[in-house]
C-alpha positions as CSV (number, residue, x, y, z in Angstrom):
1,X,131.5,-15.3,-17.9
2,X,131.0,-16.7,-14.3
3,X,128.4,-13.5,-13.9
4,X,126.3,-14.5,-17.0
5,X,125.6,-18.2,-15.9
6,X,124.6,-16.5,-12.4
7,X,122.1,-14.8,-14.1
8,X,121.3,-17.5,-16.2
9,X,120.7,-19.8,-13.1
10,X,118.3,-17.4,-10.9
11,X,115.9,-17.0,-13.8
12,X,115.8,-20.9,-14.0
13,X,115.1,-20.8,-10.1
14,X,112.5,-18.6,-10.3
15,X,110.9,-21.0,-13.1
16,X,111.2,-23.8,-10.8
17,X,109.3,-22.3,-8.1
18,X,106.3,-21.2,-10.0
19,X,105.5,-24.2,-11.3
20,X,105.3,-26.0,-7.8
21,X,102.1,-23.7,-6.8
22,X,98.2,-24.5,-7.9
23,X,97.3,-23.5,-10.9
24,X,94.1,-21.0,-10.7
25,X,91.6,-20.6,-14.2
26,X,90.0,-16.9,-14.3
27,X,86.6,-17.1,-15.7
28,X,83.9,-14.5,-16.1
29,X,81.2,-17.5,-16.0
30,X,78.8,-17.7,-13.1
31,X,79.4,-20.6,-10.5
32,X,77.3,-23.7,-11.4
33,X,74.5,-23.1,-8.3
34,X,74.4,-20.0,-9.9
35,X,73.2,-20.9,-13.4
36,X,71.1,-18.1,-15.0
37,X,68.1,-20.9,-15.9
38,X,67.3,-20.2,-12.2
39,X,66.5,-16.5,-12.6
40,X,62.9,-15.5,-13.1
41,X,62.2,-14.0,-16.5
42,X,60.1,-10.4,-16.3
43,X,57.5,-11.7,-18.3
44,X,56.6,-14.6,-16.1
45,X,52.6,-14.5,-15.0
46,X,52.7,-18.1,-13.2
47,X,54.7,-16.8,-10.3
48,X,53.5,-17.4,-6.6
49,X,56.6,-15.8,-4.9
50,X,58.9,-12.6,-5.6
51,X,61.5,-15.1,-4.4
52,X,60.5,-17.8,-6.3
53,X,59.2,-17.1,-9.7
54,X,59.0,-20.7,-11.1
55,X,59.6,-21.9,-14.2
56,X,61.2,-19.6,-17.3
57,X,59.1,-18.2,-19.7
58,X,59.2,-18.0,-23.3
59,X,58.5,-14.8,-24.2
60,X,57.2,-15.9,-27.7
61,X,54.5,-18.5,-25.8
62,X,51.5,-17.8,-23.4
63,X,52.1,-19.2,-19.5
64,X,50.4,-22.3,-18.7
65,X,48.8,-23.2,-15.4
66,X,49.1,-19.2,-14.8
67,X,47.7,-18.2,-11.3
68,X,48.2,-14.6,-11.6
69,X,46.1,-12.1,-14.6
70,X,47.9,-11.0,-17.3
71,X,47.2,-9.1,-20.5
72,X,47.3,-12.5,-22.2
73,X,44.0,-14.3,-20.2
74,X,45.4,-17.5,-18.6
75,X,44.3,-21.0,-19.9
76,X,43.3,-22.0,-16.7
77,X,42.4,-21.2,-12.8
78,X,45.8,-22.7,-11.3
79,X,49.1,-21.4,-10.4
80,X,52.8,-23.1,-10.4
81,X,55.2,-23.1,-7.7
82,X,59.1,-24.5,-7.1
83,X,60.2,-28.1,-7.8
84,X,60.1,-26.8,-11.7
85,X,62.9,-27.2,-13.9
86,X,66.3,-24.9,-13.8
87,X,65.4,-24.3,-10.1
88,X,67.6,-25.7,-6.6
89,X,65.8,-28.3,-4.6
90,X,63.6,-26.4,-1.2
91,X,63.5,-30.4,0.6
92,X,64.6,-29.9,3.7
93,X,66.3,-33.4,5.6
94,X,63.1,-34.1,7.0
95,X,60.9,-33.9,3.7
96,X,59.2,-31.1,1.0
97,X,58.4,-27.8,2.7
98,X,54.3,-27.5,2.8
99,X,52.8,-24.5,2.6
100,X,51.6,-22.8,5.7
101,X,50.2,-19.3,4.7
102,X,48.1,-17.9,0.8
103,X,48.0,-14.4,0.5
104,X,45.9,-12.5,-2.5
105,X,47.4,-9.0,-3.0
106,X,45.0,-6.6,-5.1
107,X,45.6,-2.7,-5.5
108,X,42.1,-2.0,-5.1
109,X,39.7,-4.0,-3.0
110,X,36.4,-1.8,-3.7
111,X,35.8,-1.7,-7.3
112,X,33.4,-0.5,-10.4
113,X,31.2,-3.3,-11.9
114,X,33.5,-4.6,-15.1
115,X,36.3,-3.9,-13.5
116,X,39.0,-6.8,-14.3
117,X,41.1,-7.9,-11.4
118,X,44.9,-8.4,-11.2
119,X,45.6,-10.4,-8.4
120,X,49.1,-11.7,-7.0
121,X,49.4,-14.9,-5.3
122,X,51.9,-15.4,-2.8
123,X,51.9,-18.6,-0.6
124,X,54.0,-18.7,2.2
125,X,57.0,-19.9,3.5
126,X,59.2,-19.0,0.2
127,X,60.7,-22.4,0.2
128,X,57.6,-24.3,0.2
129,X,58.0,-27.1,-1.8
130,X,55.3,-26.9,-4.2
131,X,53.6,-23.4,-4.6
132,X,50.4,-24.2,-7.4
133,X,47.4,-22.9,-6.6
134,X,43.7,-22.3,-7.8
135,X,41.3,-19.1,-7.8
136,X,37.7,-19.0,-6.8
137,X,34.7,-16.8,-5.9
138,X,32.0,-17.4,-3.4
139,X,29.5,-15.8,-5.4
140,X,30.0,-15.7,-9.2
141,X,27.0,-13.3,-9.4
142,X,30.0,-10.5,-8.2
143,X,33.1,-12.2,-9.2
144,X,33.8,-14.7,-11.9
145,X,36.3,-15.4,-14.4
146,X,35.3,-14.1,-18.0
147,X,37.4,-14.9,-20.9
148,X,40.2,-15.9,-18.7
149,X,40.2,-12.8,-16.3
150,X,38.6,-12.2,-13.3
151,X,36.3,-9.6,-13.6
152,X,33.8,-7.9,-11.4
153,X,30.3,-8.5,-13.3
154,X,27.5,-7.6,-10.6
155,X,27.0,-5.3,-7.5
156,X,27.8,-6.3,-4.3
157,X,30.4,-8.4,-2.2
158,X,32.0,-11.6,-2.8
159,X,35.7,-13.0,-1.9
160,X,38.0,-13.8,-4.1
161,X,39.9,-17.3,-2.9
162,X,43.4,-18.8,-3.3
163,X,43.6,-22.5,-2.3
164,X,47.5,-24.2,-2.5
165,X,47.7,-27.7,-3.3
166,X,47.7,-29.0,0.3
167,X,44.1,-27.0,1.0
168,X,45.4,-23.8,2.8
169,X,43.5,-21.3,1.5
170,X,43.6,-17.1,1.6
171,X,40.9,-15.2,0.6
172,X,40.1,-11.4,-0.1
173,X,37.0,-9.9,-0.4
174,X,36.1,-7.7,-3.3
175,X,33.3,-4.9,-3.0
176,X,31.7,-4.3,-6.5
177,X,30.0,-0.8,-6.6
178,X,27.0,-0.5,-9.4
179,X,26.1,2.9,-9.8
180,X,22.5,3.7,-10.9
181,X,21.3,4.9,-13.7
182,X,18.2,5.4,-13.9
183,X,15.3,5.5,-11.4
184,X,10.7,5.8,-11.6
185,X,8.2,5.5,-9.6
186,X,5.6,2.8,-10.3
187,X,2.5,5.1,-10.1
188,X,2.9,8.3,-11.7
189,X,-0.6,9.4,-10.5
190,X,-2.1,9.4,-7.5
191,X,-5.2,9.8,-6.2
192,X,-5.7,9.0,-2.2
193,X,-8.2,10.1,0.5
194,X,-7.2,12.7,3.3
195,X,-5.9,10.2,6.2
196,X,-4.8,6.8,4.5
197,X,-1.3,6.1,2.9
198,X,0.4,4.2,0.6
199,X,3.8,3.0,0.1
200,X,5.5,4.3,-2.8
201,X,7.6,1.9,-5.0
202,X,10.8,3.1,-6.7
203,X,12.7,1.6,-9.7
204,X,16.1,1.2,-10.0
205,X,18.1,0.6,-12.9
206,X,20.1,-1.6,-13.0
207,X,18.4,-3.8,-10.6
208,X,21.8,-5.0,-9.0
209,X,22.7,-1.1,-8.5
210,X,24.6,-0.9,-4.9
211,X,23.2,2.4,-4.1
212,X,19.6,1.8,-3.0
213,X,19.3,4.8,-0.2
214,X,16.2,7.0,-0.8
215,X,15.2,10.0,-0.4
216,X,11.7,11.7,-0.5
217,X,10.7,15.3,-0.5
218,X,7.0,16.4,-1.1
219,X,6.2,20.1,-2.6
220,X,3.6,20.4,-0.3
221,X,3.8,18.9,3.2
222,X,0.2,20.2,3.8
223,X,-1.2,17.4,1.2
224,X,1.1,15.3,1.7
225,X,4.7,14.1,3.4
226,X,6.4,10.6,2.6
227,X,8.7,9.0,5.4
228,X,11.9,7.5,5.2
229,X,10.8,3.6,4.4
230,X,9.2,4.9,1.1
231,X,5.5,5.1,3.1
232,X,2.9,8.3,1.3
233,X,0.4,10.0,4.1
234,X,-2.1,12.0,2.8
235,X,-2.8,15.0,5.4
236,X,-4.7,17.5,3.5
237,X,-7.0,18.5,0.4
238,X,-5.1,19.4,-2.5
239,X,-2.1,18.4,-4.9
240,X,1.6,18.1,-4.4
241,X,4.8,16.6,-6.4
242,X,6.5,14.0,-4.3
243,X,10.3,13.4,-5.7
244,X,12.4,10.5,-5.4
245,X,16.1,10.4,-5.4
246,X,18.6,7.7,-5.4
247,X,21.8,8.0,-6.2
248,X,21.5,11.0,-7.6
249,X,18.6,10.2,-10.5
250,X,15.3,11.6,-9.3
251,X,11.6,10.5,-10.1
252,X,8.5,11.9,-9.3
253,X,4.9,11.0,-9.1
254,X,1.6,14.0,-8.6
255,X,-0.3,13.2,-5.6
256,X,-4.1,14.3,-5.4
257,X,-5.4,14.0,-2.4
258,X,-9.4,14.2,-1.8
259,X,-11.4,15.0,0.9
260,X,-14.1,11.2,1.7
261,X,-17.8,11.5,2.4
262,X,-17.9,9.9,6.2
263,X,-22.0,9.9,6.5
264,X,-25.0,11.0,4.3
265,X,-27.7,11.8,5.9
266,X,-31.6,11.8,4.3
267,X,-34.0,13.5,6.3
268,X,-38.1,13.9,4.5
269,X,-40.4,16.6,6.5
270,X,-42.8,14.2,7.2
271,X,-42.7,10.0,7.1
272,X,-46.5,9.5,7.1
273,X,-48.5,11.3,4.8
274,X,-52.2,11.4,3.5
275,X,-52.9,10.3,-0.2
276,X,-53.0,13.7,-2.7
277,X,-50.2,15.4,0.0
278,X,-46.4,16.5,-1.1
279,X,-43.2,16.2,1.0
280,X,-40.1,17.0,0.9
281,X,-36.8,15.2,1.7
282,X,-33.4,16.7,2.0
283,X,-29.7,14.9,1.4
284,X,-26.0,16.4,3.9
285,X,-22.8,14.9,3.5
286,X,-20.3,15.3,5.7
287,X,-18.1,16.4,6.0
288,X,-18.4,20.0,4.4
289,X,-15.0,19.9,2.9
290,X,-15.5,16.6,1.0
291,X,-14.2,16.5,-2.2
292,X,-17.1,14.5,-4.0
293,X,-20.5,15.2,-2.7
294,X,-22.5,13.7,-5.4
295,X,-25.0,11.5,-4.4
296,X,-28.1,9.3,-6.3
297,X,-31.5,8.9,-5.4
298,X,-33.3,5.5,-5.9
299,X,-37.2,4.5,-5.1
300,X,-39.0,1.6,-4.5
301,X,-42.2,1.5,-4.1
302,X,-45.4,3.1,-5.9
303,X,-46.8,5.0,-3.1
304,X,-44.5,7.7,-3.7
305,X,-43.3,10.1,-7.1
306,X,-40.5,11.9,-7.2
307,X,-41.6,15.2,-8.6
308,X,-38.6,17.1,-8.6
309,X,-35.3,17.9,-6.6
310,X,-36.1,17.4,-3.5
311,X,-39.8,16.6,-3.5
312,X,-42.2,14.1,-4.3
313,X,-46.1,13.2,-4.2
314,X,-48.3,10.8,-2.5
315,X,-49.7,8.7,-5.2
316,X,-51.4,6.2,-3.1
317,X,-51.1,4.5,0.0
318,X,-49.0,2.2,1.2
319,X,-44.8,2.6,1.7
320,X,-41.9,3.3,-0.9
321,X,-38.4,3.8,0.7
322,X,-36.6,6.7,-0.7
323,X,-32.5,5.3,-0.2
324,X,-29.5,8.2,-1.0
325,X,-26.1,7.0,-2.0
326,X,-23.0,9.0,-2.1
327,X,-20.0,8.6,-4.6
328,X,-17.9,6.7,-2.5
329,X,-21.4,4.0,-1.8
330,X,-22.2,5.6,1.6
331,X,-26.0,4.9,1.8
332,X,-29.0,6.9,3.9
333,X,-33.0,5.4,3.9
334,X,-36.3,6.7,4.9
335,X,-39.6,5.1,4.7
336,X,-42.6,6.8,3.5
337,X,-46.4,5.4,4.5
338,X,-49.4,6.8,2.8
339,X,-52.3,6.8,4.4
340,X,-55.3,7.3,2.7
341,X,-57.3,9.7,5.4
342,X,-60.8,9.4,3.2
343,X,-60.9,5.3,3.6
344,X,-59.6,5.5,7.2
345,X,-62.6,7.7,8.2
346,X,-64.8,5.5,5.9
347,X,-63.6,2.4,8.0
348,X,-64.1,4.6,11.5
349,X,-67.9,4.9,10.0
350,X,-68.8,1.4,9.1
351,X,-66.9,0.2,12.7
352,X,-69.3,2.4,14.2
353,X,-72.4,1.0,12.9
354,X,-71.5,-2.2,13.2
355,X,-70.9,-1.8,17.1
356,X,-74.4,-0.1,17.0
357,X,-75.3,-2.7,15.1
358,X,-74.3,-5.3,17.9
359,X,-76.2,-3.1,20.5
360,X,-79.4,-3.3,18.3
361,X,-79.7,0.1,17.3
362,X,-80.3,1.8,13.8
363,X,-77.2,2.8,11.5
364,X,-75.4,6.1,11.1
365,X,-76.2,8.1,8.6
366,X,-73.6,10.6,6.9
367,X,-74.0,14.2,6.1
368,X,-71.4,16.4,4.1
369,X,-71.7,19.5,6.0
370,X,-71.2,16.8,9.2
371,X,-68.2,15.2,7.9
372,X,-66.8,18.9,7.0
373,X,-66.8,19.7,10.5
374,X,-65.6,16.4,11.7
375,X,-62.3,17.2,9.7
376,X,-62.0,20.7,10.5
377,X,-61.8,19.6,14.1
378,X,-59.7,16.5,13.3
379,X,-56.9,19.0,12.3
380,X,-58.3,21.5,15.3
381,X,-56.5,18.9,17.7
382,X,-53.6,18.6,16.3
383,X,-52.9,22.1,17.9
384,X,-55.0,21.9,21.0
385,X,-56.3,18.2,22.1
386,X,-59.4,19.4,23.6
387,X,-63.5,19.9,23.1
388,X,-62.7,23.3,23.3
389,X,-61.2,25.3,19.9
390,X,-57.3,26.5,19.6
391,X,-59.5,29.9,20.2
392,X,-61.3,28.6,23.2
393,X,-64.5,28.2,21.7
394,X,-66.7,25.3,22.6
395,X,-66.3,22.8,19.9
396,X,-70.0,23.2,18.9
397,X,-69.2,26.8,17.1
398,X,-67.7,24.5,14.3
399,X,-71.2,22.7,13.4
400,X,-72.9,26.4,13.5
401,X,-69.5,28.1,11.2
402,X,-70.2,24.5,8.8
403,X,-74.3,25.0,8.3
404,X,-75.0,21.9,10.5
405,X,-78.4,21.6,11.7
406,X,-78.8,20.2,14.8
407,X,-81.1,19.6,18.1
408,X,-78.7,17.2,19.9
409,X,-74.8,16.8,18.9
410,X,-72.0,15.4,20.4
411,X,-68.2,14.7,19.3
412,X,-65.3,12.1,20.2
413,X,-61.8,13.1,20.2
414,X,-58.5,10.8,19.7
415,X,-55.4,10.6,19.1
416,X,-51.8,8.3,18.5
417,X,-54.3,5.5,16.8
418,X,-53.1,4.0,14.1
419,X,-55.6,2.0,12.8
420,X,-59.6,2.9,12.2
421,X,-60.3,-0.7,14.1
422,X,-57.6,0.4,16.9
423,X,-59.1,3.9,17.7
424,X,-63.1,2.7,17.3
425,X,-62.0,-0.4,20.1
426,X,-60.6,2.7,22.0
427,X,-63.5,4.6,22.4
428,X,-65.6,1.8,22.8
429,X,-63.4,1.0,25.8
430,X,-63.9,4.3,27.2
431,X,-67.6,5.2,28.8
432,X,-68.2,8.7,27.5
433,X,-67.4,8.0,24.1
434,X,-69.3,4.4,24.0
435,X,-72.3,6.3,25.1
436,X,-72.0,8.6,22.0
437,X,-71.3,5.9,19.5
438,X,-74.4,4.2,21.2
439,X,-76.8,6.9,21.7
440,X,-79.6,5.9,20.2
441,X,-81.2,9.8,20.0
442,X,-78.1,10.1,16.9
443,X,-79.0,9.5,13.5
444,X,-75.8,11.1,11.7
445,X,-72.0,10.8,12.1
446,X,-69.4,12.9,10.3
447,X,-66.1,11.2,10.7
448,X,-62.6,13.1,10.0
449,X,-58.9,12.0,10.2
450,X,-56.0,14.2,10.6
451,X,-52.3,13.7,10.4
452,X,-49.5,16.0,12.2
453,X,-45.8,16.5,10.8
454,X,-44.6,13.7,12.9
455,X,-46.8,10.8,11.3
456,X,-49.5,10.8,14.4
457,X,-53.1,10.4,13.6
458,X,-56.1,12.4,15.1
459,X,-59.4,11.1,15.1
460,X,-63.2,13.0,15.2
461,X,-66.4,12.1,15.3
462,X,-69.3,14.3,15.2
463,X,-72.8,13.0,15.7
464,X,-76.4,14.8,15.6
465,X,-79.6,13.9,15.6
């Protein structure tokens, strides 16, 4: 019996004992600070900071004030931060942590035009007190927001900029790539002169394409070659395919390069001629090689009829210009004068008797067979200015080989004159030839006027009694 209450008692003792310790509650509930509202949800797209993903998302509602892309396009350009409900308080004892430091994270910084943009917005120090944000470009012709994304929509470079509440800003800078796809040439046909150029004016599609390096080749360097800046020299006669590439389309344009006229040159065989006479004129154009070498042939003046290719007639006296022009307006003039040689040695005889006339002696009569010799030696001269023949013969054999009776003659020479009135005060200037024109033992003059290939005038008088 005294065993069993011993027993009894130490289990009561033990009893005792446990009930004077603290009494500790076993839970499998987080701590309070440890709340599972403050954990970010996967689906969250407002987020600024992996450390700090704002406030919880329901999955069965689009984000609001979202700063970051996601498949479901934002409703606006700004971003939330911490201070949001569910989440610890960042104030430090000394006031709200501001943010010191934006940073844009993108996977890929050089892009295809339409490309749209997923960037991540972090702004540093993770306890900054309040983490919103908004995006910007600085040139929406490259970067702007479409639909709610941010989308690459023209070729070139632009940043991409994230400005926290307080103004700090971080920015990244986005190079949009526009290929090409197609590309022309503004002139398809060319036609240029050996020795000028031309710059040659590709067209790219589209017109914001990012690839604008050029190339040239030309099929024939010989015609022509193109340099780097786009510029076409034409070196040579002949045709050749010039080819434009850029980036990787090709164009091409035909190139025909001619050969100018530099002169034209009119030359006639003779620039004085007698009335009833024929000339000739001739056209060159230089240089040989030249492409065009048409040319036109104009008139003016009546003296003159073109009588053919080449030649024309002396219809009466006077001038008429004969002017060439070439294809490419290069012009070449000569002047022709017609002298009519019958009314010049008509004027040489009525001089003559009136200088007699003035010395009181009788007038001049003419005499065919006279004035036949008086032109035979007018042209005589032109191949030997002398009294004597181009045979040597004394002048004098012409009035016997011409019929011309005669007990007395005599005969004046001249040349360069060019007028009857001009050559008659010559030889009345000159003592042997006055005493001819005066002699008062002559009754009859034959007068003849000659013309050589250069336009000069020789004069003859032949007198007898």
């Amino acid at each position: 019996m005294k065993r069993f209450l011993s027993i009894i008692l130490s289990i009561l003792l033990a009893i005792s004992l446990a009930a004077c310790e603290p009494a500790v509650e076993l839970s499998t509930s987080p701590p309070p600070d440890a709340s599972t509202d403050n954990y970010p949800d996967p689906t969250q797209t407002g987020s600024s900071d992996p450390e700090d993903s704002g406030d919880p998302v329901n999955p069965s509602q689009p984000p609001a004030n979202s700063g970051a892309v996601s498949p479901t396009p934002p409703s606006s350009n700004s971003g939330s931060g911490a201070g949001l409900s569910g989440q610890q308080s960042t104030d430090s004892p000394s006031g709200p942590v501001a943010a010191e430091r934006v940073v844009i994270e993108l996977e890929n910084t050089v892009v295809v035009k339409g490309t749209i943009l997923d960037p991540n917005v972090v702004i540093f120090p993770a306890d900054a007190a309040n983490k919103s944000f908004t995006l910007s470009s600085n040139d929406e012709n490259v970067l702007r927001q479409r639909y709610g994304y941010w989308t690459a929509v023209g070729g070139g470079a632009a940043d991409l900029i994230a400005t926290a509440s307080n103004g700090v800003t971080g920015r990244i800078t986005v190079t949009v790539i526009v290929y090409v796809e197609s590309v022309s040439l503004r002139d398809k046909e060319i036609v240029i002169d050996r020795g000028d150029s031309m710059v040659l004016t590709p067209i790219i599609s589209p017109a914001d394409a990012t690839e604008t390096l050029t190339q040239y080749t030309s099929s024939n360097e010989e015609v022509a070659t193109v340099s780097a800046d786009g510029t076409l020299h034409a070196t040579g006669a002949g045709t050749a395919t010039i080819q434009c590439t850029v980036g990787g389309k090709t164009a091409s344009c035909t190139v025909t390069v001619g050969v100018p006229v530099s002169a034209i040159n009119l030359t006639v065989n003779r620039r004085t001629l007698g009335l009833g006479d024929r000339g000739t004129y001739t056209v060159e154009i230089s240089p040989e090689d030249a492409t065009d070498k048409a040319f036109s042939i104009e008139l003016n003046g009546h003296a003159i009829a073109l009588t053919g290719e080449g030649t024309f007639s002396c219809d009466a006296s006077g001038e008429a210009t004969i002017t060439a022009t070439s294809a490419n307006g290069l012009t070449a003039t000569q002047t022709i004068t017609v002298i009519n040689l019958v009314a010049y040695a008509d004027e040489v005889f009525r001089l003559t008797n009136a200088e007699r006339a003035k010395a009181g002696l009788e007038a001049l009569s003419g005499a065919p067979a006279l004035t036949v010799t008086a032109v035979v030696r007018a042209n005589e001269i032109i191949r030997s200015f002398s009294h004597d023949r181009p045979d040597g013969r004394s002048c004098f054999t012409a009035f016997d080989e011409n019929y011309v009776s005669y007990s007395t003659a005599g005969e004046n020479i001249a040349m360069g004159q060019r007028t009857p009135t001009e050559v008659v005060s010559g030889w009345m200037n000159s003592p042997g030839h006055r005493e001819n024109i005066l002699n008062g033992e002559f009754g009859h003059l034959g007068v003849g006027v000659a013309l050589d290939s250069n336009g000069r005038l020789y004069w003859s008088q032949s007198f007898t009694d």
